[in-house]
PATOR-291635 format. One line per 4 residues: for each residue x, y, z of N, C-alpha, C. Coordinates in nm, 2 decimals, m for minus. Each point is the difference from the previous one (the first is absolute). Layout:
! PATOR-291635
X/Y/Z/X/Y/Z/X/Y/Z  ...
//
This chain:
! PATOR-291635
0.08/m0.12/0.00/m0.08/0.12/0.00/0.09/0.13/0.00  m0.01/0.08/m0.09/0.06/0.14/0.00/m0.04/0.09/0.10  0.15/0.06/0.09/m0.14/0.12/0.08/m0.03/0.11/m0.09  m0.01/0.04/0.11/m0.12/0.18/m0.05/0.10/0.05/m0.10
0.15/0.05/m0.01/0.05/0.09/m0.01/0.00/m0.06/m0.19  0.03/m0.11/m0.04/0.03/m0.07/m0.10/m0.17/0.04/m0.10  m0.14/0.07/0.09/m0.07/0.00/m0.11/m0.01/0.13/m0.03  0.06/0.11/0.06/0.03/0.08/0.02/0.11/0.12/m0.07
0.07/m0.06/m0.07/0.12/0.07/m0.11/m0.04/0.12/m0.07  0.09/0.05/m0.08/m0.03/0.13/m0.07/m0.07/m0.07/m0.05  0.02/m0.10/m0.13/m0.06/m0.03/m0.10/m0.18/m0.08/0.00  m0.03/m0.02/0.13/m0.11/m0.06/0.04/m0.10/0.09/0.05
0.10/0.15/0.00/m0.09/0.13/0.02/m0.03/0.06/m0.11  0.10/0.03/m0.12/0.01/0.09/m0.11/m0.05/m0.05/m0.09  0.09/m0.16/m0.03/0.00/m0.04/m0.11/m0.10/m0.22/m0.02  m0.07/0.01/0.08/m0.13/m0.09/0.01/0.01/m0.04/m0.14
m0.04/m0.08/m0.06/m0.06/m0.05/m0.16/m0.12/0.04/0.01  m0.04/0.04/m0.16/m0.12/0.03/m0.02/0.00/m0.13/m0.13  m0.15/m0.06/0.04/m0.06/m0.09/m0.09/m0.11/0.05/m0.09  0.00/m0.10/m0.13/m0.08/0.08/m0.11/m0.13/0.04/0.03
m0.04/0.08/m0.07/m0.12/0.10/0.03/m0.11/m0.07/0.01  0.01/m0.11/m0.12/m0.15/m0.07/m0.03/m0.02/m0.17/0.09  0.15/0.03/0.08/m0.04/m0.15/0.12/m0.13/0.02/0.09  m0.03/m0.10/0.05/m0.12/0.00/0.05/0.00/0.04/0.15
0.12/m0.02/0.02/0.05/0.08/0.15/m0.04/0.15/0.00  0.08/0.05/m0.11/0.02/0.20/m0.04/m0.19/m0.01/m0.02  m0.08/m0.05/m0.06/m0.14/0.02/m0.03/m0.05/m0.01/0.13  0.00/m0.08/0.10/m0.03/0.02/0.14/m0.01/0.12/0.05
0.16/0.05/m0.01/0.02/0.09/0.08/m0.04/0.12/m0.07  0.03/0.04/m0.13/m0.07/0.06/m0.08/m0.17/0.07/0.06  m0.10/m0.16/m0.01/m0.11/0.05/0.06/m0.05/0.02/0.18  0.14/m0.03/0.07/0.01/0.04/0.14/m0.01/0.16/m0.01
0.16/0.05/m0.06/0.01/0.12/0.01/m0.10/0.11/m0.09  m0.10/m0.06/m0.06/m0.10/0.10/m0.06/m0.07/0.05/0.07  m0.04/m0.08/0.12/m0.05/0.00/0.12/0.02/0.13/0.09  0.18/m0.03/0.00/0.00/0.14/0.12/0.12/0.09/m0.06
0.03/0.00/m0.17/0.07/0.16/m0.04/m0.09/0.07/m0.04  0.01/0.13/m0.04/m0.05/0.09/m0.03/0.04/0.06/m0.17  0.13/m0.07/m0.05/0.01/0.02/m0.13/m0.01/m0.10/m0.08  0.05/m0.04/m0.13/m0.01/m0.11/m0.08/0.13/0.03/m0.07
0.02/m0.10/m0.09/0.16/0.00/m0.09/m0.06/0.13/m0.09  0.09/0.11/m0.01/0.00/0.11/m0.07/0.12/0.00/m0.10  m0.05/m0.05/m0.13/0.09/m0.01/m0.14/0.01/0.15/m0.07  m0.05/0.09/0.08/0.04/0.15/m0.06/0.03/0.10/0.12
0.09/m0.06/0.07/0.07/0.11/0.10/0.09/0.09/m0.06  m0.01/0.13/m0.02/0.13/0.08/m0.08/0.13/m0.06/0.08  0.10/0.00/m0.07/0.12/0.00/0.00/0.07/0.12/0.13  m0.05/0.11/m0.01/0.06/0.08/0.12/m0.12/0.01/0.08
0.02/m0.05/0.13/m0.14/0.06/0.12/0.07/0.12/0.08  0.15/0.06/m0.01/0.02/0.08/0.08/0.12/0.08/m0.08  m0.06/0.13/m0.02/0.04/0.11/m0.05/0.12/0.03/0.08  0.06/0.09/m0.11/0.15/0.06/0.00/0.00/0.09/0.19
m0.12/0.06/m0.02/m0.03/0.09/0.14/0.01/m0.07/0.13  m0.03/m0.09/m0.04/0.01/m0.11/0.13/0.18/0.02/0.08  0.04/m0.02/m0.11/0.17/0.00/0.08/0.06/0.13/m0.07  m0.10/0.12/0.02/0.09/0.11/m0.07/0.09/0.00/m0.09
m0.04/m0.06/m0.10/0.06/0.00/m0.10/0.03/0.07/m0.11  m0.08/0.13/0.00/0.00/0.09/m0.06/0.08/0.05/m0.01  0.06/0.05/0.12/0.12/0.08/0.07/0.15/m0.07/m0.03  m0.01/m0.16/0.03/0.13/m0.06/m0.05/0.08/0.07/m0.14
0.11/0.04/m0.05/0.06/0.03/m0.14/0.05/m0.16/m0.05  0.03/m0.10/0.08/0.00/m0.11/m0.07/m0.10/m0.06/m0.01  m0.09/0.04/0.00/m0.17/m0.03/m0.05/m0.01/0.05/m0.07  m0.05/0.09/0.01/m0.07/0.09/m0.12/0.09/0.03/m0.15
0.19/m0.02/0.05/0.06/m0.01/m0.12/m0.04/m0.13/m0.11  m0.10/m0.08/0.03/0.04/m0.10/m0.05/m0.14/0.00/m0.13  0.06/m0.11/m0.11/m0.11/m0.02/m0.11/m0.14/m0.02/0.08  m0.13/0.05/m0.02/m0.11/0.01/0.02/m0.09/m0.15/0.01
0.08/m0.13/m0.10/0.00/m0.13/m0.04/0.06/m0.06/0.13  0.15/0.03/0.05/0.04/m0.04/0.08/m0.04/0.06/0.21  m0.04/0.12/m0.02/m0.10/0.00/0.11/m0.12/m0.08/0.02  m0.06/m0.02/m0.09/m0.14/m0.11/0.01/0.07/m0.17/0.05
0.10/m0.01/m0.06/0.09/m0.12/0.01/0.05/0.01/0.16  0.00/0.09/0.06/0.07/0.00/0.12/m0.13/0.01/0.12  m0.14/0.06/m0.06/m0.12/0.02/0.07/m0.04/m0.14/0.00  m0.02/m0.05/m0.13/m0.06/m0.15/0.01/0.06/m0.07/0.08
0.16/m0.03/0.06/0.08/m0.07/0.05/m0.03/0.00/0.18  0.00/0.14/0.00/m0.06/m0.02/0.14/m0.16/0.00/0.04  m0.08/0.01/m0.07/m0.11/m0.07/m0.01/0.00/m0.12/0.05  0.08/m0.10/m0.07/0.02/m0.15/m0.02/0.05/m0.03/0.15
0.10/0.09/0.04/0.08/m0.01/0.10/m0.09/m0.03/0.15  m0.11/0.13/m0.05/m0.06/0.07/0.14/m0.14/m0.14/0.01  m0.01/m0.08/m0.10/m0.13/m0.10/m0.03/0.12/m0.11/0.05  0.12/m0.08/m0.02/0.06/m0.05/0.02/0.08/m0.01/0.15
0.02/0.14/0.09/0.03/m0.03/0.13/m0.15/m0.04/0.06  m0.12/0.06/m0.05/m0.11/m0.01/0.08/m0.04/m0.18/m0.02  0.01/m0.05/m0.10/0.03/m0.14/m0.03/0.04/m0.08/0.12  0.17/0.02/m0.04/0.03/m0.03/0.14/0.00/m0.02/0.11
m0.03/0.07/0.08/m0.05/0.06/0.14/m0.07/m0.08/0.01  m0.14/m0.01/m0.11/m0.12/m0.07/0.09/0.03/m0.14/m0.03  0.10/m0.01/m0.12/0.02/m0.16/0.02/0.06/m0.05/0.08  0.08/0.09/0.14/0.13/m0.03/0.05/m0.15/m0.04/0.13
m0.13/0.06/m0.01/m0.09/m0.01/0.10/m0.02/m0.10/0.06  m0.02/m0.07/m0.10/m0.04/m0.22/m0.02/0.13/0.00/0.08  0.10/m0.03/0.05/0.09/m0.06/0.10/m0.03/0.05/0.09  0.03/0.12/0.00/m0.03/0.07/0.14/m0.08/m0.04/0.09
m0.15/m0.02/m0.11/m0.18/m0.04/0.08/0.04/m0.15/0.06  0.07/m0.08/m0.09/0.03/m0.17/0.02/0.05/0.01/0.14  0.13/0.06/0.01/0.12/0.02/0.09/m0.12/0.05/0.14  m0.04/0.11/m0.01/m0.10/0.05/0.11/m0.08/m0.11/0.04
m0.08/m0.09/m0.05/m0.09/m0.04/0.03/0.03/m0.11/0.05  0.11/m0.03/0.01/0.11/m0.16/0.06/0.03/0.07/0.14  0.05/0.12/0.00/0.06/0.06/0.12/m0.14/0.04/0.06  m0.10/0.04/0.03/m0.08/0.02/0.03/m0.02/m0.05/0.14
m0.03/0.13/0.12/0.01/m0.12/0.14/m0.20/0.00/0.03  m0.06/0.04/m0.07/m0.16/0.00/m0.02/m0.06/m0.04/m0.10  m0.14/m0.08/0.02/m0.05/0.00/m0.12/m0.07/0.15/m0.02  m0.01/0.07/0.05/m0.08/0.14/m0.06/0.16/0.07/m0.09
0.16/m0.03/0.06/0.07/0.02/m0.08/0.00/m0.02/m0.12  0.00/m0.13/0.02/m0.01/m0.15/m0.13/m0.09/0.13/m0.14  m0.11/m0.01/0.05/m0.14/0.04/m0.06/0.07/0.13/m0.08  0.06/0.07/0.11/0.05/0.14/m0.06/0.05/m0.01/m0.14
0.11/m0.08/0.01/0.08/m0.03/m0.07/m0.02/m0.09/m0.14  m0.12/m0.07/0.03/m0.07/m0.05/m0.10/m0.03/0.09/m0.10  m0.07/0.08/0.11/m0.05/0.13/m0.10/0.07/0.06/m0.06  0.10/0.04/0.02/0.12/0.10/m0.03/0.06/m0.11/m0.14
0.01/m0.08/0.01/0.07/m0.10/m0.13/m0.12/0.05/m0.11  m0.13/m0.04/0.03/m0.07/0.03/m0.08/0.00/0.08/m0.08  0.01/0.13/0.09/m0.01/0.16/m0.05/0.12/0.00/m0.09  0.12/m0.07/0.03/0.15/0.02/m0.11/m0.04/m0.04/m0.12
m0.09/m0.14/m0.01/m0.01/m0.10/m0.04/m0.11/0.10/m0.19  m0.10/0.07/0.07/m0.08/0.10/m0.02/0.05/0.11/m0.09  0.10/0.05/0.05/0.12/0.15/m0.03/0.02/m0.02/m0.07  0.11/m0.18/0.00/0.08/m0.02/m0.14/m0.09/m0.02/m0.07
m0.09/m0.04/m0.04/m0.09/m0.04/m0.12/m0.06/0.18/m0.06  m0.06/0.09/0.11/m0.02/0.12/m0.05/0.13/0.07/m0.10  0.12/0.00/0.08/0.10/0.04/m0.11/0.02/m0.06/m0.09  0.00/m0.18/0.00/0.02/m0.05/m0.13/m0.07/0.06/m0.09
m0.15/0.01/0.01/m0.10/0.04/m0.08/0.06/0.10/m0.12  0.08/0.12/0.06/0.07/0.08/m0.10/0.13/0.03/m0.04  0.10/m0.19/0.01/0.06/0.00/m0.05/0.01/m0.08/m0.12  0.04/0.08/m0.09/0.05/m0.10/m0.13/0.12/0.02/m0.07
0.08/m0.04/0.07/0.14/0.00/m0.04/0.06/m0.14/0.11  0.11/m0.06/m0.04/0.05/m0.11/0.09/0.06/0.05/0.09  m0.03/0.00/0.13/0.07/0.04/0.14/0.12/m0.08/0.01  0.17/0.08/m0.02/0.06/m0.04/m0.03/0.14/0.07/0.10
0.01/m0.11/0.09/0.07/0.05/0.14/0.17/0.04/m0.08  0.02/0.01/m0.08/0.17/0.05/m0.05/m0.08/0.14/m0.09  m0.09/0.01/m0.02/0.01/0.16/m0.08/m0.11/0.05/0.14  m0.06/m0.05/0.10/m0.11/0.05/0.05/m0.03/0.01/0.18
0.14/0.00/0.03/0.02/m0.04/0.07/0.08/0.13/0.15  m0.08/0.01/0.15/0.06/0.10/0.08/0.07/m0.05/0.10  0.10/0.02/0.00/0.08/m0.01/0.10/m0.04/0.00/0.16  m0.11/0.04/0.07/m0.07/m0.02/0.11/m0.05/m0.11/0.00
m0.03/m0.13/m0.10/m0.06/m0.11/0.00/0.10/m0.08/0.07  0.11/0.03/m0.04/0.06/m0.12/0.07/0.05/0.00/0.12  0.00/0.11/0.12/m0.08/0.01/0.16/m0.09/m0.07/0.02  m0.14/0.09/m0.08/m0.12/m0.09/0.01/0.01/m0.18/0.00
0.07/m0.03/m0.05/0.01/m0.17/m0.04/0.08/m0.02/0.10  0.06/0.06/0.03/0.10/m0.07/0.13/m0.05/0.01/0.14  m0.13/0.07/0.00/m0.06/0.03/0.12/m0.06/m0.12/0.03  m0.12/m0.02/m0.11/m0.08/m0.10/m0.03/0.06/m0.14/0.00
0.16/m0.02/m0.04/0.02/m0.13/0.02/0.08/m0.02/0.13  0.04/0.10/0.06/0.12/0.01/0.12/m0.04/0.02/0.12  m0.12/0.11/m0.01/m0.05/0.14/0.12/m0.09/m0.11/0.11  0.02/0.00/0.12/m0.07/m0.02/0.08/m0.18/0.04/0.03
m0.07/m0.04/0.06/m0.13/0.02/m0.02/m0.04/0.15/0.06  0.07/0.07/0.09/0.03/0.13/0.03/0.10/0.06/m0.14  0.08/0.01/m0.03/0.09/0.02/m0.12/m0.09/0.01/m0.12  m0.12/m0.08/m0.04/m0.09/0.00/m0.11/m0.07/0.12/0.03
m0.04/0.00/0.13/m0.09/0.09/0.05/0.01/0.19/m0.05  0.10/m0.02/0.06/0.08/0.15/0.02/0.06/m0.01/m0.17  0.06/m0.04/m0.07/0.04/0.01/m0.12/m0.12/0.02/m0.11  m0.10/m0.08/0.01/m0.08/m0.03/m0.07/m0.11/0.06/m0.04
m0.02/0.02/0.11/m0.14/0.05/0.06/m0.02/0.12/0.05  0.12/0.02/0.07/m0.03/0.15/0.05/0.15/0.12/m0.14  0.08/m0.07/m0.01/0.07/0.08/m0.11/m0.05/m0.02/m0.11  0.02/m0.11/m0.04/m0.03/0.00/m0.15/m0.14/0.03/m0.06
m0.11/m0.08/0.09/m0.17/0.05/m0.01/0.03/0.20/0.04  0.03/0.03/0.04/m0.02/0.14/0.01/0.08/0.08/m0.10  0.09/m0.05/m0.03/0.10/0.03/m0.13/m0.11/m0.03/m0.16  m0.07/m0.12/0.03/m0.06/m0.02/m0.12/m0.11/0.05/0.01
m0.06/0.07/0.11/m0.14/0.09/m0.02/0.03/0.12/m0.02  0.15/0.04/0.03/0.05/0.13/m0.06/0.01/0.05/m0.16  0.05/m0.14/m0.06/0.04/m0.01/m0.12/m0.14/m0.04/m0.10  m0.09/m0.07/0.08/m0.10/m0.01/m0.13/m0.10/0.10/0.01
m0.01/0.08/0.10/m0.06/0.08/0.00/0.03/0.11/m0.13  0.16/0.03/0.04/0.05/0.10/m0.13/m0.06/m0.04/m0.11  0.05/m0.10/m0.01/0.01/m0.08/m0.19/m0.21/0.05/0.00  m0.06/m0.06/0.04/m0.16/0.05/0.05/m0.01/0.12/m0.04
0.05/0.10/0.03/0.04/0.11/m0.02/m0.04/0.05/m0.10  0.16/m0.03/m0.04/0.06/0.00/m0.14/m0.04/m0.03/m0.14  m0.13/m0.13/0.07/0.02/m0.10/m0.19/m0.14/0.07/m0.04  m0.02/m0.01/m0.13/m0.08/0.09/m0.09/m0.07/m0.13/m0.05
m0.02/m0.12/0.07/m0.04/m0.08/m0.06/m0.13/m0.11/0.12  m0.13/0.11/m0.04/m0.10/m0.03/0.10/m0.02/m0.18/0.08  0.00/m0.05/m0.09/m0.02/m0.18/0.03/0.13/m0.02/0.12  0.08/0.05/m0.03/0.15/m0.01/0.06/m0.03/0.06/0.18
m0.04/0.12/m0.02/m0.01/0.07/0.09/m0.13/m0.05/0.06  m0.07/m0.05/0.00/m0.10/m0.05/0.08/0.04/m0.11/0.04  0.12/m0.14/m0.04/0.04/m0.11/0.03/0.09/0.10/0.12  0.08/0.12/m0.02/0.08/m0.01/0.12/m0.09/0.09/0.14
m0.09/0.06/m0.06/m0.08/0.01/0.17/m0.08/m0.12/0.04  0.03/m0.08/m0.04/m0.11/m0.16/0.06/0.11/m0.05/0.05  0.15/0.01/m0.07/0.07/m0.04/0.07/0.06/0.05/0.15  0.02/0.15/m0.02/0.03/0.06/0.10/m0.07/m0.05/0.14
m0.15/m0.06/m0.01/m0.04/m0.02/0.10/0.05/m0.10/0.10  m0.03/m0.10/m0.09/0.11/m0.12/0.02/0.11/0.02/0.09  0.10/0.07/m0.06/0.15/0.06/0.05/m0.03/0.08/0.14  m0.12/0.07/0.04/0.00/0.07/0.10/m0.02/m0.09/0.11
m0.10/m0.10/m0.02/m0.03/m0.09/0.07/0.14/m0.09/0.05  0.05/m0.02/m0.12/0.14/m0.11/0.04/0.08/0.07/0.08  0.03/0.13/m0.03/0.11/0.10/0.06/m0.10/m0.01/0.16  m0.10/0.01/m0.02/m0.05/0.09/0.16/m0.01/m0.14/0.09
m0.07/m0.09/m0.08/0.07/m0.15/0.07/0.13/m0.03/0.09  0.12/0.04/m0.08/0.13/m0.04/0.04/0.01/0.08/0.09  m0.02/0.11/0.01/0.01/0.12/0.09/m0.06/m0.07/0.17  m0.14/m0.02/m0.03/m0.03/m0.07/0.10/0.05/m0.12/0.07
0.07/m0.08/m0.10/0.08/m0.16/0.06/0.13/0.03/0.04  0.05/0.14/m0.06/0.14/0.03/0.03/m0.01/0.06/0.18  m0.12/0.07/0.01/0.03/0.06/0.19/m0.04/m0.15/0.06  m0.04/m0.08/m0.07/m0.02/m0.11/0.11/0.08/m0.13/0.03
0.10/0.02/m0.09/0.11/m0.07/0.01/0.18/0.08/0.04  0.03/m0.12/0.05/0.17/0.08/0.08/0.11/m0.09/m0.09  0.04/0.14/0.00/0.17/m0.09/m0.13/0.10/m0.06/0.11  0.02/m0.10/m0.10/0.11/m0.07/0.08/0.16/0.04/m0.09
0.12/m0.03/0.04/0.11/0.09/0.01/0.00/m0.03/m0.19  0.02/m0.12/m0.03/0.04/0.00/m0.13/m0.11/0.04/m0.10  m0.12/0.02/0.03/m0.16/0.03/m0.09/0.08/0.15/m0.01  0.02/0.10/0.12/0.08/0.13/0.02/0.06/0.01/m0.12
0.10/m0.06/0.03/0.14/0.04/m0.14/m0.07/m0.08/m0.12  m0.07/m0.09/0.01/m0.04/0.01/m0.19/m0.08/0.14/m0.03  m0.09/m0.01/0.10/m0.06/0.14/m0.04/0.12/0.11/m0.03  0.06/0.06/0.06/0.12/0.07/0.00/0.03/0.00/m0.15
0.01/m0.15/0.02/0.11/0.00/m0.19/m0.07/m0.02/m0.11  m0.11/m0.05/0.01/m0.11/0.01/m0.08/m0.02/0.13/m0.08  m0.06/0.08/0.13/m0.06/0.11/m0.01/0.15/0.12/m0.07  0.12/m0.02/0.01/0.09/0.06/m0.09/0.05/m0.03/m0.10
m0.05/m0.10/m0.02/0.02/m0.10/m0.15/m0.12/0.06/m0.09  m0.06/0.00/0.05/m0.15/0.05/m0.08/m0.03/0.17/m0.04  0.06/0.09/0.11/0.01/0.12/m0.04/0.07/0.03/m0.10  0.19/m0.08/0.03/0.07/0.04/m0.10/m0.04/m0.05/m0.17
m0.08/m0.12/m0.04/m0.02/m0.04/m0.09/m0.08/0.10/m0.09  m0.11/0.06/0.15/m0.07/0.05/m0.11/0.01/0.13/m0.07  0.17/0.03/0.06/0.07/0.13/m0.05/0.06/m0.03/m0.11  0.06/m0.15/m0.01/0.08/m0.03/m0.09/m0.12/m0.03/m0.15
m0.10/0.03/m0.05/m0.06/m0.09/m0.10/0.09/0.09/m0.14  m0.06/0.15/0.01/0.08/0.07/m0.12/m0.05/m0.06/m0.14  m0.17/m0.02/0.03/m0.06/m0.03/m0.16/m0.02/0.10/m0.06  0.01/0.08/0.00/m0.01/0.13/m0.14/0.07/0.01/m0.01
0.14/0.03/0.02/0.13/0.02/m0.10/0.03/m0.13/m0.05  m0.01/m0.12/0.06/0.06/m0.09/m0.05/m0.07/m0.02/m0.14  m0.16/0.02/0.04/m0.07/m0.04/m0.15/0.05/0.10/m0.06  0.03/0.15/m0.01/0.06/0.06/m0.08/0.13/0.00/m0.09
0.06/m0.11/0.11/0.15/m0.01/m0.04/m0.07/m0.09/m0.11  m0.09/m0.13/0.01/0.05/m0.06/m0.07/m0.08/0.00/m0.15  m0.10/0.11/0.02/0.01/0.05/m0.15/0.03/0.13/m0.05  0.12/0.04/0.03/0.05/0.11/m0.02/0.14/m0.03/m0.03
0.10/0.06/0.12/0.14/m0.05/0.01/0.02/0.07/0.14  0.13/m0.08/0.08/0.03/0.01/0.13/0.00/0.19/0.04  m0.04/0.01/0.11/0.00/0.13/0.06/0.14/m0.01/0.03  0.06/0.14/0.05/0.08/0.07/0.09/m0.04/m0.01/0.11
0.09/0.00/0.14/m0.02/0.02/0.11/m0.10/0.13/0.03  0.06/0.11/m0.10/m0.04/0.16/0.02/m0.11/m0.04/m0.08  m0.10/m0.07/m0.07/m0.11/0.06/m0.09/m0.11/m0.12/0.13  0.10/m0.10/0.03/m0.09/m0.06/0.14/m0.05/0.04/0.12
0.16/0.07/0.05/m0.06/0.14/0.08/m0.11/0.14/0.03  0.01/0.01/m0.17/m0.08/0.10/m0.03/m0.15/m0.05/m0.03  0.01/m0.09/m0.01/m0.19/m0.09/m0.04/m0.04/0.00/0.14  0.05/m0.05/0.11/m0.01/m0.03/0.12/m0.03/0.14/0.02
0.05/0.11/0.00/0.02/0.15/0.06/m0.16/0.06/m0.06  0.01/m0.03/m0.13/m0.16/0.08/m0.07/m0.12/m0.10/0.06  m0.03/m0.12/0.04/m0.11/m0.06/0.02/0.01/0.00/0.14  0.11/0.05/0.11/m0.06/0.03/0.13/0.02/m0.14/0.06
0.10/m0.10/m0.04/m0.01/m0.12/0.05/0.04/0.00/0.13  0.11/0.08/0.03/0.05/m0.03/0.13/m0.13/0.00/0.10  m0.05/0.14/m0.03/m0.08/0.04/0.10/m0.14/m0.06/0.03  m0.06/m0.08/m0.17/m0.10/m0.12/0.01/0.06/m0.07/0.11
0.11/m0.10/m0.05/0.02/m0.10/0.10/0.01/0.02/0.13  0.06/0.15/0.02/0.01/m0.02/0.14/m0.12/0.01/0.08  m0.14/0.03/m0.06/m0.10/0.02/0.02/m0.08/m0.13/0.03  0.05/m0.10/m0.08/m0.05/m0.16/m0.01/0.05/m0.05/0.09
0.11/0.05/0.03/0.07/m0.08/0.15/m0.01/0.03/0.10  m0.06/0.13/0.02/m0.08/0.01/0.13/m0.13/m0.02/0.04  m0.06/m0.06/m0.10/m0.14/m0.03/0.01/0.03/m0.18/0.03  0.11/m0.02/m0.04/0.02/m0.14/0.01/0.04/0.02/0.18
0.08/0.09/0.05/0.05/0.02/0.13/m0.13/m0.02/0.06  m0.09/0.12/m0.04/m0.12/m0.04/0.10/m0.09/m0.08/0.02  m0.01/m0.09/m0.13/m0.09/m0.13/m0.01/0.11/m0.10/0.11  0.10/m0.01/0.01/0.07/m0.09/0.08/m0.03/0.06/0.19
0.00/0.14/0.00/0.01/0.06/0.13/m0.15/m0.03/0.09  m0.10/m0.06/m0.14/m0.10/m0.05/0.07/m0.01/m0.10/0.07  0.08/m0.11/m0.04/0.02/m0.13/0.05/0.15/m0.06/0.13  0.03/0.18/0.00/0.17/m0.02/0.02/m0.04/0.00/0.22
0.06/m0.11/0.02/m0.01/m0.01/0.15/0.17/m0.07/0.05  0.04/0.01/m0.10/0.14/m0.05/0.02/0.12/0.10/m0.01  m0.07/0.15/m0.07/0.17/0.07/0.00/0.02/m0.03/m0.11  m0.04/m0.10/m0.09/0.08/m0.01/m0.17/0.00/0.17/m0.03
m0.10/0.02/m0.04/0.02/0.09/m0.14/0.12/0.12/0.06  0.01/0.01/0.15/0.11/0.06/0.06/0.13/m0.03/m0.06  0.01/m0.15/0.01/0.13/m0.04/m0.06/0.05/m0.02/m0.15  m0.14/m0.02/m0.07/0.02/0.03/m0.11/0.03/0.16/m0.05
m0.08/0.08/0.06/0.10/0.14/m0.01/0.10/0.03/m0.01  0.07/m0.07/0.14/0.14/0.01/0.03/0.08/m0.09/m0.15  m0.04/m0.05/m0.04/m0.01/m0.10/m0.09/0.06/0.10/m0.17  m0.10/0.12/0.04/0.01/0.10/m0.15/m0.14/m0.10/m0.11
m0.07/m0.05/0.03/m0.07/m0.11/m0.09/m0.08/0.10/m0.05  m0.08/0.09/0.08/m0.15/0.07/m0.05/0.06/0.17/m0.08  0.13/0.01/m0.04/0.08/0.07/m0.06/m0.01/0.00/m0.15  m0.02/0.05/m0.12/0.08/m0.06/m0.12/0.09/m0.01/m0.02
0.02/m0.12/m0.10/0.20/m0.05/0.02/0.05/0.09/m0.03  0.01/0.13/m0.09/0.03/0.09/m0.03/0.09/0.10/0.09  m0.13/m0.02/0.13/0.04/0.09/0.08/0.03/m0.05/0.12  0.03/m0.15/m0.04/0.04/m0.04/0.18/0.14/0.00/0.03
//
């Protein structure tokens, strides 16, 4: 018998097999999930759901210098990108909910958790709905995922908690809210306030299991290292220049510096990282986020 940690891998989170469309298993499930999404397969989603305005891109000069053909080429890319991390995430949910519901010291936990798989279970299928392109972890892929995977296959049942639930669910009701925002594409934007609810519920969940549980010394330092593994990644992604490098030609340090300078990035991020400071300060009974200061983590790398 394999334990827990063996069903649990990156690739059992990310990269699952998908079986053909027309098996009788996918037709099951097919007429399960008709039941409880709110979209259907959409074969005419534009190509861009999120304008140039979104990441001030107006203002960039290595934006705006570029062929008009190859801006649309760099819009459509993170489109793909921003449908592709959200992919992720909720597929990374299915372990999570499994992993929860084994650790569970209640059946009203149990139950919770049931639920909570569900709802991932739910999510991914609403995003699949408006993807059609192959989700493809070497061109599609964020650097924060692979914390996430090591939480999920490493993190203690407090460690999931606190990483999971209380950072990352508050991190991801941050983020889909924007994109919500942002997207000019109605069907889309009613899939992500159905989802948001979801996320509030999961976030406000954790919140509540987290004051009712006490860390033991080593749950501490994963959290610790977890939680600075995960900031720094999501400093490091750097998808819009890279898409630009790679249909254009390599930037300068100085034309990188200067994109960064016209789109206000420093001061975005540092804005993202204190809202990440305070979603943590809600759950914080231990002094972390103290020592992660001391740490320089809630800093941009820039400026730490």
């Amino acid at each position: 018998m394999k334990d827990l940690k063996s069903y649990l891998t990156i690739d059992s989170s990310f990269f699952s097999k998908e079986i053909e469309p027309s098996s009788a298993l996918n037709q099951i499930l097919d007429k399960g999930m008709g039941l409880y999404t709110i979209s259907h397969k959409d074969l005419h989603v534009p190509e861009v759901l999120w304008e140039k305005e979104r990441y001030q891109l107006e203002k960039s000069t290595v934006f705006t210098s570029l062929d008009p053909h190859i801006q649309q080429k760099v819009l459509k890319r993170i489109t793909q990108l921003n449908l592709s991390l959200s992919y992720f995430i909720e597929k990374s949910g299915h372990n999570y909910g499994a992993k929860m519901i084994l650790l569970a010291d209640s059946i009203q936990e149990k139950s919770l958790y049931c639920m909570f798989a569900a709802e991932e279970a739910i999510h991914l299928r609403e995003f699949s709905n408006f993807i059609n392109f192959t989700v493809d972890p070497k061109v599609h892929w964020h650097p924060m995922l692979k914390p996430l995977a090591k939480v999920i296959h490493e993190g203690e049942k407090n460690t999931c908690l606190y990483i999971i639930q209380v950072l990352l669910e508050g991190f991801g009701m941050g983020h889909y809210n924007s994109l919500k925002n942002d997207c000019h594409y109605s069907p889309l934007v009613d899939v992500f306030n159905r989802i948001l609810k979801d996320e509030a519920r999961h976030h406000g969940a954790g919140l509540i299991l987290v004051k009712e549980s006490q860390l033991k010394k080593n749950e501490r330092e994963q959290i610790f290292e977890y939680t600075r593994e995960f900031l720094t990644a999501l400093q490091s992604a750097n998808w819009i220049l890279n898409i630009i490098e790679e249909n254009s030609s390599p930037l300068s340090q100085a034309q990188r510096a200067k994109h960064y300078e016209e789109v206000q990035y420093y001061a975005l991020m540092d804005k993202r990282l204190h809202s990440l400071k305070e979603i943590l300060l809600k759950a914080d009974r231990e002094n972390l986020v103290a020592d992660l200061e001391r740490e320089g983590v809630f800093k941009p790398l820039s400026a730490a």
